[in-house]
Backbone as numpy.savetxt, mean C-alpha at the origin, in Angstrom:
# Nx Ny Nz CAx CAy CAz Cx Cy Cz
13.13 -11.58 -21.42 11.86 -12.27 -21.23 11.00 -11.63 -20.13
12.08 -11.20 -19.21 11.16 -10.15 -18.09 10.29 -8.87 -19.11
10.56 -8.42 -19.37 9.61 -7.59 -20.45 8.67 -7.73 -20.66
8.62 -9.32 -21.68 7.49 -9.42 -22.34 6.56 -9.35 -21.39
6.60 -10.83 -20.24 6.12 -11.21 -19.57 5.32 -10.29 -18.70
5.95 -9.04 -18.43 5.37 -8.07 -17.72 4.13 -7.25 -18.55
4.88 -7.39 -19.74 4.29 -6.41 -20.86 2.89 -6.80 -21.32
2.84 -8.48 -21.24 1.07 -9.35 -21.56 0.56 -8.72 -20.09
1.36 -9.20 -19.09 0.51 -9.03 -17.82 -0.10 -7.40 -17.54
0.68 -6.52 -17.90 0.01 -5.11 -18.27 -1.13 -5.46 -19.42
-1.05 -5.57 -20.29 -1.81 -5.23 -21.21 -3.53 -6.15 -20.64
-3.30 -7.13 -19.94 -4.46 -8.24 -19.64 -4.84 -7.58 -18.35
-4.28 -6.85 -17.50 -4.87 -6.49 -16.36 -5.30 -4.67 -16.90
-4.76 -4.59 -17.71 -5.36 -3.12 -17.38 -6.41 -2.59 -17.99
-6.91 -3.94 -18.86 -8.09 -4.08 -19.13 -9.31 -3.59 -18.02
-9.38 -3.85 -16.67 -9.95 -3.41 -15.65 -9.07 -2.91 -14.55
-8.02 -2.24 -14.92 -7.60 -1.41 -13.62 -6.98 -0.28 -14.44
-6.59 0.03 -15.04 -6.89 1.36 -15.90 -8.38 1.91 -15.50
-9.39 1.25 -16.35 -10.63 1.91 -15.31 -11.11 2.31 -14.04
-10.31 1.60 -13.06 -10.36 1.37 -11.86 -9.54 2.27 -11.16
-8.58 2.72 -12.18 -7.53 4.13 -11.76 -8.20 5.37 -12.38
-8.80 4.86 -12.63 -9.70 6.65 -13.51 -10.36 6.70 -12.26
-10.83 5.65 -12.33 -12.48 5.61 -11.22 -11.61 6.81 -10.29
-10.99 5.89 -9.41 -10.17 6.51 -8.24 -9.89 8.32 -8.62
-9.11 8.49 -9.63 -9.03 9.97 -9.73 -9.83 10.55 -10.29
-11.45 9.86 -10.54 -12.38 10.80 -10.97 -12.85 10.94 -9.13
-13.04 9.99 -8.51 -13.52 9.85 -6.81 -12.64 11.44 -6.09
-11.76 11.44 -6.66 -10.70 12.67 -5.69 -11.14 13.66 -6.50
-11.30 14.09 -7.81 -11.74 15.35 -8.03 -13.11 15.63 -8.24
-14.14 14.58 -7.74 -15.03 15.33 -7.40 -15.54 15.77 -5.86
-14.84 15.02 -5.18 -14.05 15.58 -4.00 -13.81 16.79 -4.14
-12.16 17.10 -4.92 -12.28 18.32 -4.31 -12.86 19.69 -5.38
-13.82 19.20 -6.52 -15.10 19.75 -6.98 -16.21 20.30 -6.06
-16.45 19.54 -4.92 -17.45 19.42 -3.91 -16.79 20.57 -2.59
-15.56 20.17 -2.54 -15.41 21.07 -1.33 -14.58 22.78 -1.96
-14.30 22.40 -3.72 -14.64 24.25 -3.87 -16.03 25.16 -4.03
-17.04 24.23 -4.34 -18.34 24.52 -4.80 -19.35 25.07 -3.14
-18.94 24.07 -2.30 -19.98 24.37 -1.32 -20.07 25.68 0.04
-20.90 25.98 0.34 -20.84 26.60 1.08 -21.01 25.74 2.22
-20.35 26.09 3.44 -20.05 25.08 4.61 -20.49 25.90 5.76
-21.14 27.20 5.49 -21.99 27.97 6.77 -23.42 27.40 6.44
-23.70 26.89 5.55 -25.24 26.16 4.98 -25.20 24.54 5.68
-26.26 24.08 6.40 -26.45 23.20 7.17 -26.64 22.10 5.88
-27.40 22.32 5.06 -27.57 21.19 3.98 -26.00 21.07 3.17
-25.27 22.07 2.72 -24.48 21.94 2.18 -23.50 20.85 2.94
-23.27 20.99 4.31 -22.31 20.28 5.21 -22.87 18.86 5.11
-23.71 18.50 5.15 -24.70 17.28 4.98 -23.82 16.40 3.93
-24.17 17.47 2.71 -23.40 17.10 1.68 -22.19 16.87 1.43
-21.45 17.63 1.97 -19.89 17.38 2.20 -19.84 15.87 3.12
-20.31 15.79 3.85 -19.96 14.53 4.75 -20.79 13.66 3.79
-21.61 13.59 2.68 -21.63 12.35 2.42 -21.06 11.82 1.17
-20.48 13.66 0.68 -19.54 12.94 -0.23 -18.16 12.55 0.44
-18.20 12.93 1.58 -16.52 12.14 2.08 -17.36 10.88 2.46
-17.83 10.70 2.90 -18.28 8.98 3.21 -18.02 8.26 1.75
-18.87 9.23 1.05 -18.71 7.73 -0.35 -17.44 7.80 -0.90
-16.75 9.10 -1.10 -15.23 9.18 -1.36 -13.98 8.04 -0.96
-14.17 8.26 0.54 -13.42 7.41 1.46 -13.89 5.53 1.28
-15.40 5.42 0.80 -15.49 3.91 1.13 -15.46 3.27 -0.78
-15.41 4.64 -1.68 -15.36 3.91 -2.98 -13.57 4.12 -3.39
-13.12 4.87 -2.92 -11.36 4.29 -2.67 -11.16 2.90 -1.95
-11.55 3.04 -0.72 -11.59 1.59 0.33 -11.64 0.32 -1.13
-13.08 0.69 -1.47 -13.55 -0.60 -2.58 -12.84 -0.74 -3.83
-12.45 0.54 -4.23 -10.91 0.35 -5.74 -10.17 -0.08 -5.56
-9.47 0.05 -4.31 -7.65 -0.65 -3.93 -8.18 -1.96 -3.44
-9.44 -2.65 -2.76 -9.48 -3.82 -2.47 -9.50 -4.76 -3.91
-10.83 -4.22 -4.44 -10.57 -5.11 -5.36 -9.53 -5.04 -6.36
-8.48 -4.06 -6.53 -7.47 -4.51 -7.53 -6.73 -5.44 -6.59
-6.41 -5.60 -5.29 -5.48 -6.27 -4.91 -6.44 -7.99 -4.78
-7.76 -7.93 -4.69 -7.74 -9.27 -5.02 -8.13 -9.58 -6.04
-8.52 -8.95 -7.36 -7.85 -9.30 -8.49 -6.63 -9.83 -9.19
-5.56 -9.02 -8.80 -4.38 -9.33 -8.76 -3.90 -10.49 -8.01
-4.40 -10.79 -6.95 -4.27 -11.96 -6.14 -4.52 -13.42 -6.72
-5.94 -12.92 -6.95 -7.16 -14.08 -7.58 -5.80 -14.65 -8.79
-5.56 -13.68 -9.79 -5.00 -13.85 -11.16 -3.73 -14.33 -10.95
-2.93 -14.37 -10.26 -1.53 -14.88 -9.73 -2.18 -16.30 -9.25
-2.87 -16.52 -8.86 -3.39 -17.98 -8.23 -3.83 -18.95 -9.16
-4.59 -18.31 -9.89 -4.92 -19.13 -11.03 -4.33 -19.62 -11.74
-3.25 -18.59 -12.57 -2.10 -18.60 -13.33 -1.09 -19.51 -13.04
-0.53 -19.53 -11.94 0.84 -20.38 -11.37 0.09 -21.99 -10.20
-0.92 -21.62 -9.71 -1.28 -22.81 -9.56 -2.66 -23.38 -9.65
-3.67 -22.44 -10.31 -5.11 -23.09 -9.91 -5.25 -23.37 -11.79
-6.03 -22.96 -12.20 -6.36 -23.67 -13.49 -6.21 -23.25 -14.58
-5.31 -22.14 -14.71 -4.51 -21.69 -15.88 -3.21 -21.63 -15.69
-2.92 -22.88 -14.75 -1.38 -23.03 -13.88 -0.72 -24.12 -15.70
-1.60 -24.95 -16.00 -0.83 -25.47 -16.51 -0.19 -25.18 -17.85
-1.18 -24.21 -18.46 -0.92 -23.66 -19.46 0.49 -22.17 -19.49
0.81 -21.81 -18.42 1.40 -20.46 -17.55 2.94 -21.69 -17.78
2.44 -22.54 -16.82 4.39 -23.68 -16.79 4.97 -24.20 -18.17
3.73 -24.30 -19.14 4.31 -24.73 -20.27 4.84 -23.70 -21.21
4.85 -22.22 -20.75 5.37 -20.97 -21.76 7.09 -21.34 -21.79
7.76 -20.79 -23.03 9.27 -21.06 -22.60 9.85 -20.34 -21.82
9.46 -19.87 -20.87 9.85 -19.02 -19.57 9.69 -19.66 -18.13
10.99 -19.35 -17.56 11.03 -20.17 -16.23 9.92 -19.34 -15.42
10.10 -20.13 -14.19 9.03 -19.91 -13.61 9.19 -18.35 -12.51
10.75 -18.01 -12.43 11.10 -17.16 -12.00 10.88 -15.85 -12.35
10.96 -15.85 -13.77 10.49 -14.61 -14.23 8.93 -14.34 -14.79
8.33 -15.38 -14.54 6.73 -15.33 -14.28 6.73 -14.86 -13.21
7.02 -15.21 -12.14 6.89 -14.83 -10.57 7.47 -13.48 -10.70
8.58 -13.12 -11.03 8.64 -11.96 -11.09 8.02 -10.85 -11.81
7.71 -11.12 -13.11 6.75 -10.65 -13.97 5.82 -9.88 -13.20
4.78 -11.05 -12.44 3.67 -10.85 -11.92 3.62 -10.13 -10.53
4.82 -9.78 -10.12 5.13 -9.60 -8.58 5.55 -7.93 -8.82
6.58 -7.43 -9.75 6.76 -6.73 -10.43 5.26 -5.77 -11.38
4.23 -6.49 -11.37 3.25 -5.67 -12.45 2.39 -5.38 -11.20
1.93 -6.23 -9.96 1.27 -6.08 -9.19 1.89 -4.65 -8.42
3.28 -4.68 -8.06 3.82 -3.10 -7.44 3.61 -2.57 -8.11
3.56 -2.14 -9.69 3.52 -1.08 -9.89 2.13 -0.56 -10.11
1.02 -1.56 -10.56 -0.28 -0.91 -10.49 -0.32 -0.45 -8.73
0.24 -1.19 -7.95 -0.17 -0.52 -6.24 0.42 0.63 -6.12
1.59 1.12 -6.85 2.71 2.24 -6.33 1.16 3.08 -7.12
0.83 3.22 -8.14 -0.35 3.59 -9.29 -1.00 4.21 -8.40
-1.91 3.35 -7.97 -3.16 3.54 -6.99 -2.64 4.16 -5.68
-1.55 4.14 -5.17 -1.28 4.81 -4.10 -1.05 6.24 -4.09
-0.03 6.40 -5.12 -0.03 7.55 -5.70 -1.22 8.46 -5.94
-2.25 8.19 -6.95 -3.42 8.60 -7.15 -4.70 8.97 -5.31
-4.01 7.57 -4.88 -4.76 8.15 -3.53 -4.26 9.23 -2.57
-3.26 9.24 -2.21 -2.62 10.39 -1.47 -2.25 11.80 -2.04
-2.46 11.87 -3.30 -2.37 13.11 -4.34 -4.05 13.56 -4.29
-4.74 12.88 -4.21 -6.13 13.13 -4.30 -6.84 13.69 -2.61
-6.03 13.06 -1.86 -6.32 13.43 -0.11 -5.70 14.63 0.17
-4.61 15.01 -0.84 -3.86 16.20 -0.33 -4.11 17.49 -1.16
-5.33 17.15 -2.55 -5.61 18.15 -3.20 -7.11 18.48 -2.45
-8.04 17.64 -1.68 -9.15 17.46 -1.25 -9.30 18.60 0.26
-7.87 17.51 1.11 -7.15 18.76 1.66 -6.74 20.19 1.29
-6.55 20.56 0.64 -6.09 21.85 0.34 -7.57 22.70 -0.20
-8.27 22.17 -1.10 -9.84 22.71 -1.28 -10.27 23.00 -0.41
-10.38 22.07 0.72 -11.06 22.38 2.10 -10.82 23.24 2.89
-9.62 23.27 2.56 -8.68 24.25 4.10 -8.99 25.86 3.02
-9.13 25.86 2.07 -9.00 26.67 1.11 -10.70 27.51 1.24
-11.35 26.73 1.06 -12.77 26.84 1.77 -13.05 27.32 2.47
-12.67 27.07 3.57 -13.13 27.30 5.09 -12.32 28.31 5.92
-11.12 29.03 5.25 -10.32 29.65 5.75 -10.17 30.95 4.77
-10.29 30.53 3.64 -10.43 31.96 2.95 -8.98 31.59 1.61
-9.26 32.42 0.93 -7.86 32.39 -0.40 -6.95 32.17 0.47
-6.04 30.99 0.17 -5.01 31.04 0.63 -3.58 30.26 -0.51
-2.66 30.92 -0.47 -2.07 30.07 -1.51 -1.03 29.03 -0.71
-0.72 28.31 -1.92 -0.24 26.54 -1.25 0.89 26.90 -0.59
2.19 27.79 -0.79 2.83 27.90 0.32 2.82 28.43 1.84
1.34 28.99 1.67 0.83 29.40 3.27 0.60 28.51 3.87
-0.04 27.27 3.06 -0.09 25.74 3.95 0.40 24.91 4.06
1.52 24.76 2.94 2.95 23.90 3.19 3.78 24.37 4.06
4.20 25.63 4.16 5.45 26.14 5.48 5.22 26.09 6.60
4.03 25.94 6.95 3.33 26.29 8.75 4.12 24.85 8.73
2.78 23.83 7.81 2.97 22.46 8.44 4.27 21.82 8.25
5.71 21.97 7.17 6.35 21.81 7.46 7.11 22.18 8.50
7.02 23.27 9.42 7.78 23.77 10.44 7.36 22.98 11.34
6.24 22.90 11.65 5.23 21.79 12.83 5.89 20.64 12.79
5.50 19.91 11.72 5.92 18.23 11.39 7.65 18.48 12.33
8.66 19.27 11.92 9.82 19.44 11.93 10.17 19.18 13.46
9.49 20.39 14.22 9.16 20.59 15.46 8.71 18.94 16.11
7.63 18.64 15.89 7.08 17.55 16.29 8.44 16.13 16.32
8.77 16.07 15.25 9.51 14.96 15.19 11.13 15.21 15.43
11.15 16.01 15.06 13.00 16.57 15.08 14.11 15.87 13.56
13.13 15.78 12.71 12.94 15.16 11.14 12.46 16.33 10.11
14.09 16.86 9.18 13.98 17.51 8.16 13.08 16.94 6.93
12.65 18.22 6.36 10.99 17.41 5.31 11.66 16.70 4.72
12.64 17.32 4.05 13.56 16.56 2.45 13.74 15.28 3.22
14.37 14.92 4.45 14.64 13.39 5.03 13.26 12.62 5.30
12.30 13.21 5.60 10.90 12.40 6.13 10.51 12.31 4.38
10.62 12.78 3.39 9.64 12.70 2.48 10.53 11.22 1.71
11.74 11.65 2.08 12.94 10.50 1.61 12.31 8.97 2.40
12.39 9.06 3.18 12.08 7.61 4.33 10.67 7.36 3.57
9.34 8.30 3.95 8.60 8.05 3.23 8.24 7.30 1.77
8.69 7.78 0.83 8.95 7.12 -0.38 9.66 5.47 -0.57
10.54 5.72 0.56 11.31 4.33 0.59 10.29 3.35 1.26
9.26 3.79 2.27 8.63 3.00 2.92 7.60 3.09 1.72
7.15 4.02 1.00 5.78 2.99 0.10 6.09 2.51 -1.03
7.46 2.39 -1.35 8.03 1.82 -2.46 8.52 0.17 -1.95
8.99 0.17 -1.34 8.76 -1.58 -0.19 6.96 -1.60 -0.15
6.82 -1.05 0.83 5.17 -1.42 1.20 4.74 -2.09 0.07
4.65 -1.13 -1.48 4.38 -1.78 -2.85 4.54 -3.21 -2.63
5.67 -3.64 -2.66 5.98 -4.67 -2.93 5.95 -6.03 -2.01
5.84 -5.26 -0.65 5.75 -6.66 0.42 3.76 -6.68 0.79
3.12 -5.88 0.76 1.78 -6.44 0.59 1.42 -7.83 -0.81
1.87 -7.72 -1.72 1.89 -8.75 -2.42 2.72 -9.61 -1.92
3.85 -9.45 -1.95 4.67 -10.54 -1.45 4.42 -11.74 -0.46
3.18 -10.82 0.62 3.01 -12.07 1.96 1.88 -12.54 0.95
0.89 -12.24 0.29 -0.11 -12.67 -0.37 0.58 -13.71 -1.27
1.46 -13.37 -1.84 2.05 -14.26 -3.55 2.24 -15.89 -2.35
3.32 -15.08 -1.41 4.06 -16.57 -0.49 3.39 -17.20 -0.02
2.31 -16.79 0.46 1.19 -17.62 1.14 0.42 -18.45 0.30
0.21 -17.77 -1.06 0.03 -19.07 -2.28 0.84 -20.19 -2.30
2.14 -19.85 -2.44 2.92 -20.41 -2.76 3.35 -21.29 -1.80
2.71 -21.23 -0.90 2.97 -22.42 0.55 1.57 -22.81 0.79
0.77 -22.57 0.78 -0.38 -23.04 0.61 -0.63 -24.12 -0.79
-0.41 -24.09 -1.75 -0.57 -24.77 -2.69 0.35 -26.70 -2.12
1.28 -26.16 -1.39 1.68 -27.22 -0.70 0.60 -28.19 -0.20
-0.63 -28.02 0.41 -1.10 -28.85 1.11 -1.51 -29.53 0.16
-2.00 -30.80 -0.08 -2.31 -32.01 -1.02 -4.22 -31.42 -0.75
-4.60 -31.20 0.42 -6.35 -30.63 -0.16 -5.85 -28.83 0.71
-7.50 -28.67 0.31 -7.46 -27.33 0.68 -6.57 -26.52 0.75
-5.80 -26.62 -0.83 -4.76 -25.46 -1.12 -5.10 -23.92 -0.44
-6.43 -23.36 -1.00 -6.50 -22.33 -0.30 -6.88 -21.70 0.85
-7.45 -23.03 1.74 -7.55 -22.74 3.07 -5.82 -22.60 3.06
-5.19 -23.55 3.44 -4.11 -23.27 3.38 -3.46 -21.98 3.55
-3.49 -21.46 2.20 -2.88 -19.75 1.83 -3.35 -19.58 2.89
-4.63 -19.13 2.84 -5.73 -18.02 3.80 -4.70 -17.89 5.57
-4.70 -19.32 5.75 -4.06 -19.74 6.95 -2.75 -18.90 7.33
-1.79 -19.63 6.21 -0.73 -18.80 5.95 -0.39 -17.66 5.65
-0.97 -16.85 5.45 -1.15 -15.41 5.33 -1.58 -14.94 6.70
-2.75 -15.53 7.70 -2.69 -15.18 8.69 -1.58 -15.13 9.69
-1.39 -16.08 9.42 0.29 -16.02 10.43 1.11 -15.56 10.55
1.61 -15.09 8.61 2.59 -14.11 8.62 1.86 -12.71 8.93
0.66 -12.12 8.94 0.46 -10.97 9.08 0.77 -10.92 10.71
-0.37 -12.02 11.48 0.01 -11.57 13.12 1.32 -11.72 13.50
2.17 -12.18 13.36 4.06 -12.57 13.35 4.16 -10.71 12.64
3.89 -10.36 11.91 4.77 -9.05 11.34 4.03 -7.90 11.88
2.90 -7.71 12.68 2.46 -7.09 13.91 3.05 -7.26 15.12
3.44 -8.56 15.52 3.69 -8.95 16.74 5.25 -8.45 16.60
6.29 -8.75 15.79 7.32 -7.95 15.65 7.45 -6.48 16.13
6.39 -5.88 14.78 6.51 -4.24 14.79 6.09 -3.64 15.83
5.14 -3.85 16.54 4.32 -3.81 18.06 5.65 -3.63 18.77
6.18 -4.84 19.10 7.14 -5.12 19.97 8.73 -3.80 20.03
8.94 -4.02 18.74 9.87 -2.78 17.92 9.45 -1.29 18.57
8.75 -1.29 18.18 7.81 0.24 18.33 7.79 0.62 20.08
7.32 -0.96 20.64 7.19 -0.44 22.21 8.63 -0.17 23.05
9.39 -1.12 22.02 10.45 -0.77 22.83 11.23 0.34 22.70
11.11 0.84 21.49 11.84 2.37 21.11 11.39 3.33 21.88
9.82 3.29 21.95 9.23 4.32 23.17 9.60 4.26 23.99
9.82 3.05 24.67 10.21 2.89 26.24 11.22 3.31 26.33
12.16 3.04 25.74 13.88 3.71 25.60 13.60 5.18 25.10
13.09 5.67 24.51 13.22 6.94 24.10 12.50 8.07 24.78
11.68 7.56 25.62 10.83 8.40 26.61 11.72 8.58 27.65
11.67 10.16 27.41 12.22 11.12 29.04 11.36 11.95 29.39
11.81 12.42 30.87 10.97 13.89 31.75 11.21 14.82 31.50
10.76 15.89 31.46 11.16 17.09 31.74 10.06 18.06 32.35
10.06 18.32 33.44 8.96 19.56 33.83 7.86 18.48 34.04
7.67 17.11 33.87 6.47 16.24 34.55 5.99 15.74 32.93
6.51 16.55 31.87 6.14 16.15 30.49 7.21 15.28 29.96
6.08 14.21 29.10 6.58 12.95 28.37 7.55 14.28 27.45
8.46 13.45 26.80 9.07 14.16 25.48 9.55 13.21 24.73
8.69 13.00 23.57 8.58 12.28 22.36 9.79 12.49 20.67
10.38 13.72 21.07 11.05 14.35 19.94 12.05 13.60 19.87
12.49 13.24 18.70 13.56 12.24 18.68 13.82 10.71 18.00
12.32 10.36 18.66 11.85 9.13 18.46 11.52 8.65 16.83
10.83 9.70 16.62 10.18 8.80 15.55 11.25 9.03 14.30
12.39 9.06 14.40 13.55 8.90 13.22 13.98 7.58 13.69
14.56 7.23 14.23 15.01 5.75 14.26 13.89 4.52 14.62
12.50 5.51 14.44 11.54 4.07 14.54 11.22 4.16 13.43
11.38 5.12 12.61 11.71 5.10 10.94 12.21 3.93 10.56
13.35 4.43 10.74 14.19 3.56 10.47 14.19 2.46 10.31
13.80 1.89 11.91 13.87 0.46 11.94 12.99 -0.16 11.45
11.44 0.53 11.57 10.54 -0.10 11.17 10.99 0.03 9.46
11.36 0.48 8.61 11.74 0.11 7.63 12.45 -0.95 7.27
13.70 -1.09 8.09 14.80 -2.06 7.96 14.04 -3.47 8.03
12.95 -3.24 9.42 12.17 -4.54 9.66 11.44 -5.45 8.39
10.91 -4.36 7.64 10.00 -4.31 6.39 10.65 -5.16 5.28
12.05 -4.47 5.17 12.89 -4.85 3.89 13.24 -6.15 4.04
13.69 -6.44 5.55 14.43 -8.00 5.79 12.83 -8.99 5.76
11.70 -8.52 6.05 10.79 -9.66 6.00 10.24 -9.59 4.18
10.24 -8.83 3.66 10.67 -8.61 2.14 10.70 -9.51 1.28
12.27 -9.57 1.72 13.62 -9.95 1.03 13.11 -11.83 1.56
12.61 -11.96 2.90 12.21 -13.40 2.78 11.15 -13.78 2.49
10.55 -13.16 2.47 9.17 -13.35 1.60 9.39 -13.53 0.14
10.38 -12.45 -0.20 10.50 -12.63 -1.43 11.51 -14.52 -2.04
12.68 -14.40 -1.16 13.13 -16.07 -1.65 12.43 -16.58 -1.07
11.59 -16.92 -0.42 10.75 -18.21 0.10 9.72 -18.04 -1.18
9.17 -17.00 -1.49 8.27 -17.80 -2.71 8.67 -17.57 -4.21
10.23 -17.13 -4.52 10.65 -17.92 -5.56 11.12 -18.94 -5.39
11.68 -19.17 -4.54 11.97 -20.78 -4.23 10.88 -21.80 -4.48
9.84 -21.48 -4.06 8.74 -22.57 -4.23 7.96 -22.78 -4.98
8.04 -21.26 -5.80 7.15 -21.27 -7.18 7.93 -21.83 -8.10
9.74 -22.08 -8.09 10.39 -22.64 -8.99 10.90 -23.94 -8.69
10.94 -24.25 -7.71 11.00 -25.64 -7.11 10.14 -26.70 -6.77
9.07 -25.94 -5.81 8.17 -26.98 -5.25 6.83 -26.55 -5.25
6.37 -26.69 -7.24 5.49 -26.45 -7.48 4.54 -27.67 -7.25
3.25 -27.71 -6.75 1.81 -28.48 -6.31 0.90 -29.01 -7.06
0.67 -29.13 -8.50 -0.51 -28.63 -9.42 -1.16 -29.49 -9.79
-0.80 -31.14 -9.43 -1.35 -32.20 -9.99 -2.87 -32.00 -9.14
């Protein structure tokens, strides 16, 4: 039943985010259309470059917002605002609706994320390609992997590993505080969605106020002297780490706190 369920919810959303994923990777290659085409010793041309990175940068900003409150909006409606009642009466529990929908929302985000950072790093490479002369892609992958290496004291194959693990969670816990905060918000008898709104604030400043805290203290412990210089090397693998671990465990409760409540202590009268 997880299938189907996923399988309507693809087919009904990608009605406008299929488009909305073109949009995005038509936005990156004319990007980096723009920065093989121009000349960048020409004062007008540079003009141009900066205002196609302005609109580049703020019509990505505006694709990933509105799919995520689309996706938001449509989970709200569905499970508790006014296509809630028609959604409870399918012969499917309410669990694998919630999952369904929790499940279709990561993967259009893993989608769009993908498409965005493939598009920053081909935009990147045009540019540097530009302005520096023919250069081929392993002249600019080996420097900066040796650097990154240097900098952190973190092999690529392990940083690209952590990486992946962190936007493959990320996927899934940006919806997650959004879904739960419905899902506890719908609790209040009025102003269900003040409510959410509320609740969502709280968990975001609580999962700052954590990571903040996490973060300062690893520095503080991980900062030594040498020669009058800070030395930072070291650090940022086990703030990897943790800040991951942190991620997964608020997750994992995000995640049972709002199946629990979407299958238990549903609101809708």
């Amino acid at each position: 039943m997880l299938g189907k369920v996923m399988k309507h919810e693809f087919i009904d959303t990608g009605r406008l985010l299929w488009p909305m994923n073109l949009a995005l990777l038509g936005c990156g290659g004319l990007g980096m259309l723009v920065c093989s085409l121009l000349d960048y010793r020409e004062v007008t041309d540079a003009l141009i470059l900066i205002a196609v990175f302005l609109l580049y940068g703020l019509s990505c900003f505006a694709i990933m917002i509105t799919e995520m409150v689309y996706l938001s909006v449509r989970f709200y409606k569905s499970m508790f605002g006014s296509e809630s009642y028609l959604t409870h009466a399918l012969p499917v529990s309410n669990k694998v609706v919630f999952n369904g929908k929790l499940l279709t929302a990561a993967i259009w985000n893993f989608i769009a994320e993908i498409l965005f950072f493939g598009s920053v790093f081909g935009i990147g490479f045009f540019l540097g390609r530009a302005l520096i002369g023919e250069i081929r892609l392993e002249e600019v992958i080996d420097p900066a992997a040796v650097t990154v290496e240097q900098l952190t004291d973190i092999r690529i194959p392990q940083l690209f590993f952590w990486s992946m693990l962190v936007l493959l969670v990320g996927c899934f816990s940006g919806y997650l505080m959004i879904f739960t905060s419905m899902a506890i918000g719908q609790l209040f008898e009025k102003h269900k969605i003040l409510g959410a709104v509320g609740t969502y604030v709280v968990l975001y400043l609580l999962e700052q106020v954590i990571s903040t805290v996490t973060v300062t203290v690893l520095t503080v412990r991980a900062m030594g002297s040498y020669d009058g210089e800070v030395i930072m090397t070291g650090i940022y693998g086990p703030m990897m780490t943790i800040s991951f671990v942190l991620m997964l465990i608020m997750s994992v409760a995000l995640y049972v706190a709002g199946l629990y409540l979407c299958d238990k202590k549903l609101n809708i009268t």
